[in-house]
C-alpha positions in Angstrom: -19.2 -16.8 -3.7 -18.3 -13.2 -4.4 -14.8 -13.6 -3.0 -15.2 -11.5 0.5 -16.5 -14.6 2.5 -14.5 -15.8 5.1 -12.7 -19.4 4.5 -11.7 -20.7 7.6 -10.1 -23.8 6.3 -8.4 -22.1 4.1 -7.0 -19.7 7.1 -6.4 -22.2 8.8 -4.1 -24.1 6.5 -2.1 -20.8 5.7 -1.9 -19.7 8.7 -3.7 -16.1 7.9 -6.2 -14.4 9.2 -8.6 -11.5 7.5 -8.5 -8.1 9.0 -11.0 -5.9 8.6 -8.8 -2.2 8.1 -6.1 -1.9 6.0 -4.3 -0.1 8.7 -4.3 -3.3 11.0 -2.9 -5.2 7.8 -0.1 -3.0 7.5 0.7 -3.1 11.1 0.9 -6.9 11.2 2.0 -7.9 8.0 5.8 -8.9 6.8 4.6 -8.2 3.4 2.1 -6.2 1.3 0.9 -7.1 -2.0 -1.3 -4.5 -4.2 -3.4 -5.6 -6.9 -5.8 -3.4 -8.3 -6.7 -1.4 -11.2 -6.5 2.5 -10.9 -9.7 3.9 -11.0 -11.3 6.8 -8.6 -11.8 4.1 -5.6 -8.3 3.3 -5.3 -6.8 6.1 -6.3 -4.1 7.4 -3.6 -5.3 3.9 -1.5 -2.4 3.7 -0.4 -0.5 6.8 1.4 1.9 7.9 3.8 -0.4 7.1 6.6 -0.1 3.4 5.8 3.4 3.6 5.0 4.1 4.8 8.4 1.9 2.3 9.6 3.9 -1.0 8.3 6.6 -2.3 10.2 10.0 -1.1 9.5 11.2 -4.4 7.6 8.1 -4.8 5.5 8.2 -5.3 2.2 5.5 -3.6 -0.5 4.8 -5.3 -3.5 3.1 -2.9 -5.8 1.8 -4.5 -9.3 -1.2 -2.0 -9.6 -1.5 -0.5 -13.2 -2.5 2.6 -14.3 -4.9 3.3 -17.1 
């Protein structure tokens, strides 16, 4: 398993569901947890348009690092 396969158990007992945009997780979501290393492919990931895209009392959790 390389991680990106559904679980739907596992969606099922927490009550989640997978998106397939980022947009349409940042429209839905209460909150927004970031985890990745910074490297060219995630670089700027996350902008304005998705900012503006979250609802107004979502919360962003950002515990990327840097190089």
């Amino acid at each position: 398993m390389n991680g990106h396969e559904r679980r739907p158990a596992a969606e099922q007992t927490l009550q989640a569901s997978r998106v397939e945009r980022i947009e349409d997780l940042c429209e839905q979501a209460d909150f927004v947890s970031l985890h990745v290393d910074l490297n060219p492919a995630t670089h700027n990931m996350f902008g304005a348009h998705l900012f503006e895209a979250m609802k107004n009392d979502a919360v962003l959790v950002n515990t990327s690092r840097g190089p």
